[in-house]
N, C-alpha and C positions, 0 to 999 in steps of 0.2 A: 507453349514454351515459357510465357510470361504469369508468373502466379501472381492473380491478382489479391492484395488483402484489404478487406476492409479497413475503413479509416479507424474504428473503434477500437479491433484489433492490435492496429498498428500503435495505438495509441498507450493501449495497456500495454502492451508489451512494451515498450519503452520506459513508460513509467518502471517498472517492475524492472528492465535491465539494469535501469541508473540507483533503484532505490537496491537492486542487489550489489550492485558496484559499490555504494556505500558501506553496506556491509561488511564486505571485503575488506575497503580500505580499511575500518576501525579496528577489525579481526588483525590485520598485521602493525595500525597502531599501538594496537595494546601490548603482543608481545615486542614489537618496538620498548616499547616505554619501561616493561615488566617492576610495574610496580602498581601492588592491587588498588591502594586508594586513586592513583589514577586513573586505574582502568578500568573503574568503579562511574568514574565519574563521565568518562567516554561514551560506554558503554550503556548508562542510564541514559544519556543524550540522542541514542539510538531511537527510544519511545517518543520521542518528539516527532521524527520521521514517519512509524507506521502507519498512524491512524492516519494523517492525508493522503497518506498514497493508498491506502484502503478505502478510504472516501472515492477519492479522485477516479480509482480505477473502477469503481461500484459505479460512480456517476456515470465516467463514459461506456461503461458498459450497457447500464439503463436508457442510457442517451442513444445509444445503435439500434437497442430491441423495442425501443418506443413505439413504434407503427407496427410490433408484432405482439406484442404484452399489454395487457389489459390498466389501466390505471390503477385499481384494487389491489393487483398484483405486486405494480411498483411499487407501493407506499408499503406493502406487505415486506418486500427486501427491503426500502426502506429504514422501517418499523424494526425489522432483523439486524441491519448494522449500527441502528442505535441501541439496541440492547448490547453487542459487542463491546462498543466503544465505554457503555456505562459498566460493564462487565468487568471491563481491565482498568478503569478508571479509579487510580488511588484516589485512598479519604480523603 
């Protein structure tokens, strides 16, 4: 009757609900505001957000699968979300 969810799980998904509700709000900030230099400037403030919560959520995920993923592995995803982040990383 009671589903149980891991705590990792639980964890990303939260992060990921709040960081979508962000979204959200900024999405009706802008047309609130309907003026592009400002919602330019909103809108850019958005990339401030991602990468931690792409961190955050990469971590506690690595953090759950630890005792089932090999060390090698981990630094492998790792080594993967740091090329991401150097990826989208303006000059």
């Amino acid at each position: 009757m009671f589903i149980f969810l891991d705590k990792a799980i639980l964890g990303m998904a939260i992060l990921r609900l709040i960081s979508g509700s962000i979204e959200i709000f900024v999405a009706l900030l802008i047309i609130k505001m309907n003026d592009i230099e400002k919602a330019l400037v909103v809108n850019s403030s958005l990339a401030l957000i991602g990468p931690p919560v792409l961190l955050l959520t990469t971590v506690i995920g690595l953090t759950g699968m630890a005792d089932k993923v090999s060390l090698s592995k981990i630094l492998w995803v790792l080594c993967g979300v740091g090329c991401i982040l150097y990826g989208v990383k303006g000059n």
